[in-house]
C-alpha positions in Angstrom: 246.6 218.1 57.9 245.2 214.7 57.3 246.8 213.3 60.4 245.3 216.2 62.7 242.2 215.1 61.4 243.0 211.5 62.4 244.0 212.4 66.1 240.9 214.3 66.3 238.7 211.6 65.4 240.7 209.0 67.4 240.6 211.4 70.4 236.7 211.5 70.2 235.8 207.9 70.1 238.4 207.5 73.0 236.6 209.9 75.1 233.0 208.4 73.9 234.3 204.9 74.9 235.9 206.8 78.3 232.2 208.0 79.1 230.2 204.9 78.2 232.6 202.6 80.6 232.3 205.3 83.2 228.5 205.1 82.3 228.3 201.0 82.3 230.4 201.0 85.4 228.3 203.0 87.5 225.1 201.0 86.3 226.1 197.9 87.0 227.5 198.7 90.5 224.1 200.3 91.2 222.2 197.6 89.5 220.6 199.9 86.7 221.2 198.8 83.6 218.0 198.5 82.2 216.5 201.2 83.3 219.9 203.9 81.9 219.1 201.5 78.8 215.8 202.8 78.3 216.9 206.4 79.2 219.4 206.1 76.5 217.3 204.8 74.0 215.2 207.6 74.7 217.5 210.0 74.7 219.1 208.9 72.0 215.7 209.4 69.3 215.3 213.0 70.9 219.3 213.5 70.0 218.8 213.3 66.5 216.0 216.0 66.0 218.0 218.8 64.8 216.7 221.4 67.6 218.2 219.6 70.6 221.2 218.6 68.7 221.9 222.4 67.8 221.7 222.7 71.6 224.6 220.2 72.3 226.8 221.2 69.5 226.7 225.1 70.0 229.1 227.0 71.1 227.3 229.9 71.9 224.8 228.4 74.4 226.7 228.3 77.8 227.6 224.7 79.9 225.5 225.6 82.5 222.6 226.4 80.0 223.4 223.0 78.6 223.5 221.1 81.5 220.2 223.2 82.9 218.0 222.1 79.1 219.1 218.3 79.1 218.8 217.8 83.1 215.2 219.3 82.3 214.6 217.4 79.3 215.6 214.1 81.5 213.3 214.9 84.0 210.1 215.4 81.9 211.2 212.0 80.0 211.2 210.6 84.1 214.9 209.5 83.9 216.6 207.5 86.3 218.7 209.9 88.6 221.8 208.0 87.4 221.2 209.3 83.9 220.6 212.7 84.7 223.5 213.1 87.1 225.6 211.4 84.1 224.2 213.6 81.3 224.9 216.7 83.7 228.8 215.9 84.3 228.8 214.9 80.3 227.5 218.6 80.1 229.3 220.4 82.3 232.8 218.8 81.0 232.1 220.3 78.1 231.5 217.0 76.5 227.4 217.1 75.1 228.9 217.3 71.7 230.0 213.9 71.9 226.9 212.5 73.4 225.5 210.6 70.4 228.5 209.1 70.2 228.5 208.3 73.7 224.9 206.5 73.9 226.1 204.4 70.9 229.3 203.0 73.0 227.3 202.5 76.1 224.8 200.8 73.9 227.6 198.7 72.4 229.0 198.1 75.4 225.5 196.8 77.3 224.9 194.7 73.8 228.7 193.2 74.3 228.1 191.7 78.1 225.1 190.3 77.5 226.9 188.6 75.0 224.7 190.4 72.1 226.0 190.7 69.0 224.9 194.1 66.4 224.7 194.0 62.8 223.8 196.3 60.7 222.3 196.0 56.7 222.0 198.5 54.1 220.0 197.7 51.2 218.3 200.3 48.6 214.5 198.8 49.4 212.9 197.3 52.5 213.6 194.1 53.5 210.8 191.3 54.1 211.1 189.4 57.3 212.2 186.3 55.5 215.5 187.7 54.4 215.4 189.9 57.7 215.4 186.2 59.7 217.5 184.7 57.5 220.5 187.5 57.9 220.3 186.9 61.9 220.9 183.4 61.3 224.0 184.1 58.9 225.2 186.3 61.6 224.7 184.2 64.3 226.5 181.6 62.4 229.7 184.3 61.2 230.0 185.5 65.0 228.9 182.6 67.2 226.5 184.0 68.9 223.1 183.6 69.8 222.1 186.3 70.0 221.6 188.9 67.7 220.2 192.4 67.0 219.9 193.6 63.0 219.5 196.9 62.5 218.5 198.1 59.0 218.8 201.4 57.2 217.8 202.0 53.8 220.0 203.8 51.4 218.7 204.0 47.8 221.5 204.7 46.2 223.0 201.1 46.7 220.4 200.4 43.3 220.0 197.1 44.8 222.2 194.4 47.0 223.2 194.7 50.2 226.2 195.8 53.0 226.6 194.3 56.0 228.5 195.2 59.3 229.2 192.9 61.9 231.2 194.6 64.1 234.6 195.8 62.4 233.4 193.2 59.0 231.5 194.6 56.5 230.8 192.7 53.5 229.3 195.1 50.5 227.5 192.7 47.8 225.8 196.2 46.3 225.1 196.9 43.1 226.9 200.7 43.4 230.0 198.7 44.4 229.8 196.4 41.6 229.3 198.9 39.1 231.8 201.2 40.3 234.4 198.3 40.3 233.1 197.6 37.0 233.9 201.2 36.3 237.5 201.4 37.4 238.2 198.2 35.2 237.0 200.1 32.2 239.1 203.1 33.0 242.1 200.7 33.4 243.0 201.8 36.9 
């Protein structure tokens, strides 16, 4: 059961990465990166209200009905026409479900060729910008690169400490970690 699960999730970030090529392809032939950026980043803060993301996920509201709410949706946001021809073939494949996942490889992909690099750190409180600044320079030295986006989420129940992901690297200096590694030593496993 475990390895249907596995091709499942392998056969959905292959398709996501599929689209966002298509996606980066298409916008860098027709010279419209920036703008399908900004549509995407857009889209992407709309996606994760719950309302619009029952809309994509549902299997009782019809592709055409799908295609017909997001190519309206695109057009109030004043969309590039590349995004809302995109979004409608994503739609009527079937495919909206995956759409989050989508924007994020496109995303990746755009932060990749301009030679971008993403990192992302958990901690369980805020960060000030003096840590914040001196992350991106740890990162830039680790990858190499000049440039560099952090993104930071907050999860209290790290206690305290940190996780960072740089790409495929994470390094997890939390105090959940350390305590639960303290905790498996104790229970002799």
């Amino acid at each position: 059961m475990s390895n249907f699960w596995y091709i499942n999730l392998k056969s959905n970030s292959e398709i996501s990465q599929r689209y966002a090529k298509a996606l980066f392809e298409l916008c860098a032939e027709s010279k419209t990166l920036d703008k399908v950026e900004k549509d995407i980043l857009n889209l992407n803060k709309l996606v994760d209200k719950s309302e619009i993301n029952t809309v994509l996920k549902s299997q009782m509201v019809s592709r055409d009905q799908q295609a017909l709410f997001m190519e309206t949706l695109l057009k109030k946001l004043k969309s590039n026409p590349l995004t809302i021809k995109f979004v409608g073939t994503v739609a009527n494949n079937g495919r909206l479900k995956y759409l989050q996942s989508i924007m994020e490889e496109f995303l990746k992909t755009l932060s990749i060729n301009r030679g971008e690099q993403v990192a992302e750190v958990i901690t369980a409180f805020p960060i000030s910008k003096k840590i914040n600044d001196s992350l991106v320079e740890e990162v830039k030295k680790l990858t190499k690169s000049d440039k560099v986006e952090l993104k930071t989420k907050i999860d209290k129940s790290l206690i305290g400490g940190l996780v960072l992901r740089v790409g495929s690297t994470m390094i997890d200096s939390s105090i959940k970690t350390k305590l639960n590694s303290l905790k498996m030593i104790m229970k002799g496993v």
